[in-house]
matplotlib code that plots the C-alpha trace (Angstrom):
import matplotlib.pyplot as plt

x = [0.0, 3.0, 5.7, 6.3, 9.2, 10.1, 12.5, 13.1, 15.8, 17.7, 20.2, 22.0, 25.2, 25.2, 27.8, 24.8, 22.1, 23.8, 24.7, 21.3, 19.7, 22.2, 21.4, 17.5, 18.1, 19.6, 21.2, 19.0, 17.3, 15.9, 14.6, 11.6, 12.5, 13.3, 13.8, 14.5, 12.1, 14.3, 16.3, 18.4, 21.8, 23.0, 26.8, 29.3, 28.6, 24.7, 23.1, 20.4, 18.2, 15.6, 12.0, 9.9, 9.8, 7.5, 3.9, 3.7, 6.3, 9.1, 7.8, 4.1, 3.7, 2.7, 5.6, 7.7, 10.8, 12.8, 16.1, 17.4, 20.5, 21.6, 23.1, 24.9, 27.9, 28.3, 26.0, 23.0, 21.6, 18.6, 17.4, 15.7, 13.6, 11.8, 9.1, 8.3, 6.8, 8.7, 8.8, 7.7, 4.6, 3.7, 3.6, 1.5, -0.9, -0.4, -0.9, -4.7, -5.8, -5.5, -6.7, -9.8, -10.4, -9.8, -12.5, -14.8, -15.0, -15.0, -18.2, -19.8, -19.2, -20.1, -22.7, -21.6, -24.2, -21.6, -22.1, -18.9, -19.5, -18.2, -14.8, -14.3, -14.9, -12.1, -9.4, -11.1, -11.3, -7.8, -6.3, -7.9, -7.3, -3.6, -3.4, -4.4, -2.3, 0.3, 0.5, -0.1, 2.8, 4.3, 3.3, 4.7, 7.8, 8.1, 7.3, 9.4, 12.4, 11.5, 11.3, 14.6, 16.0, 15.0]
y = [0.0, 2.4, 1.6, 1.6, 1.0, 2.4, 2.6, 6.0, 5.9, 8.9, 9.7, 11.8, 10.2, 9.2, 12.2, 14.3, 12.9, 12.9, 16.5, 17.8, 15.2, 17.5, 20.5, 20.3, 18.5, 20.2, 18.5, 17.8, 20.8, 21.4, 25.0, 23.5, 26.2, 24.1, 26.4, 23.3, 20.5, 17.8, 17.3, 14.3, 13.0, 11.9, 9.8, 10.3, 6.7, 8.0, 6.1, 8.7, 9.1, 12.0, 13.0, 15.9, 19.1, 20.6, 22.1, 21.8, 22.7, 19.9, 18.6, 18.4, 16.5, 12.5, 12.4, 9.5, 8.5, 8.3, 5.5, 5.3, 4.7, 6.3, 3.0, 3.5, 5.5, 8.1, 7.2, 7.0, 6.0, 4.8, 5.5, 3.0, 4.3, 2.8, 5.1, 3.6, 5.1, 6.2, 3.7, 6.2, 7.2, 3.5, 3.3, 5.9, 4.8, 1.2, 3.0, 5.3, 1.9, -0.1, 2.9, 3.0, -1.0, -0.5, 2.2, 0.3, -2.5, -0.4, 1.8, -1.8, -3.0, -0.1, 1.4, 4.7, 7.2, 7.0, 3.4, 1.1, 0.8, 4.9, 4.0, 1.8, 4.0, 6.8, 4.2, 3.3, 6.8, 7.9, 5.3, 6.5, 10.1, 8.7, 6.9, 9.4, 11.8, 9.5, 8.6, 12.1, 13.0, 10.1, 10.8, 14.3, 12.9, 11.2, 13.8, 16.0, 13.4, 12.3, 16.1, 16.3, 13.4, 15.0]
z = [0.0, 1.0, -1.1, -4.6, -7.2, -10.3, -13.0, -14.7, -18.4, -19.7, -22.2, -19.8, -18.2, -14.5, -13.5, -15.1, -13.4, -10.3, -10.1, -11.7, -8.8, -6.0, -7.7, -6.3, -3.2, 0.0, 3.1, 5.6, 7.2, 11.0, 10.6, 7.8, 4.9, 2.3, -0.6, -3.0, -4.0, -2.0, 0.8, 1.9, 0.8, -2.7, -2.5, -5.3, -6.6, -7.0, -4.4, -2.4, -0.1, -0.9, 0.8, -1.4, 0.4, -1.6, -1.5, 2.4, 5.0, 5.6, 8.4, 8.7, 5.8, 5.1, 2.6, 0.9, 1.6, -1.6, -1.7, -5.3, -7.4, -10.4, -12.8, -16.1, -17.8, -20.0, -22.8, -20.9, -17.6, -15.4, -12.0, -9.3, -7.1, -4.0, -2.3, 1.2, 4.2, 7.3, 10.1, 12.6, 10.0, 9.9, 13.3, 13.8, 11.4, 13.3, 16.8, 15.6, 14.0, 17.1, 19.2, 17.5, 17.5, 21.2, 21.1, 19.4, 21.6, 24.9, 23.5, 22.4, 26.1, 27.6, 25.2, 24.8, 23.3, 20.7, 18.0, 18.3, 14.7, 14.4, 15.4, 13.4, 10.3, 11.6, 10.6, 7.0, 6.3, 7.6, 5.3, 2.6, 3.1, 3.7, 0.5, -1.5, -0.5, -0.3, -3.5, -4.9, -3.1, -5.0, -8.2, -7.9, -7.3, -10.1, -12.2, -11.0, -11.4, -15.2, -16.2, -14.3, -16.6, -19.7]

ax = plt.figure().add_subplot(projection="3d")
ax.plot(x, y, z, "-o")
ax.set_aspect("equal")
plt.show()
């Protein structure tokens, strides 16, 4: 559901790719004014780890995490990338579905004014509202990157 892999070609060379790659990704920031659309770290040898900074700030953001490596030589050159969800993210998602389950089955015990049944629609709805911006978020990312490849 959260993680996705894809394979971008380009006629650029890998030293290309890599230094257009590092010219719109910055090092990791703390302060949340990311003025490029990337930040992480991108090695020499092209292997990176990216999250999208924009549309929202940095930080408050469901966003992908981006691993990759940039294969090939001088007359031409791919990119592999894995979008995945942070751990910490997954957990959290983990953590408000069993909170609700847990919710559900104390209001059905109890009866609550409040249906057991409702809890357990706050979990199907976050993950859908999750999804979809996950992916979006996803989908920007690769558009982004193929335009960069061009």
């Amino acid at each position: 559901m959260f993680q996705k892999v894809v394979e971008l070609k380009s006629d650029l060379s890998k030293v290309d790719i890599i230094q257009k790659l590092k010219d719109i990704t910055e090092d990791w920031l703390s302060d949340n004014n990311s003025t490029k659309k990337f930040e992480g770290t991108i090695n020499s040898d092209g292997v990176f780890e990216i999250h999208p900074t924009f549309n929202y700030n940095a930080r408050n953001q469901l966003r992908p995490k981006i691993n990759g490596r940039v294969n090939g030589d001088n007359f031409g050159a791919s990119v592999s990338l894995v979008f995945s969800l942070e751990k910490n993210t997954f957990y959290l998602i983990l953590l408000s579905i069993v909170a609700s389950i847990i919710g559900a089955i104390i209001t059905y015990l109890i009866n609550f004014e409040i249906k057991w049944y409702v809890f357990l629609g706050f979990p199907v709805l976050f993950l859908i509202f999750a999804t979809s911006l996950y992916n979006s978020k996803v989908n920007e990312s690769i558009s982004v990157l193929k335009n960069l490849l061009q």
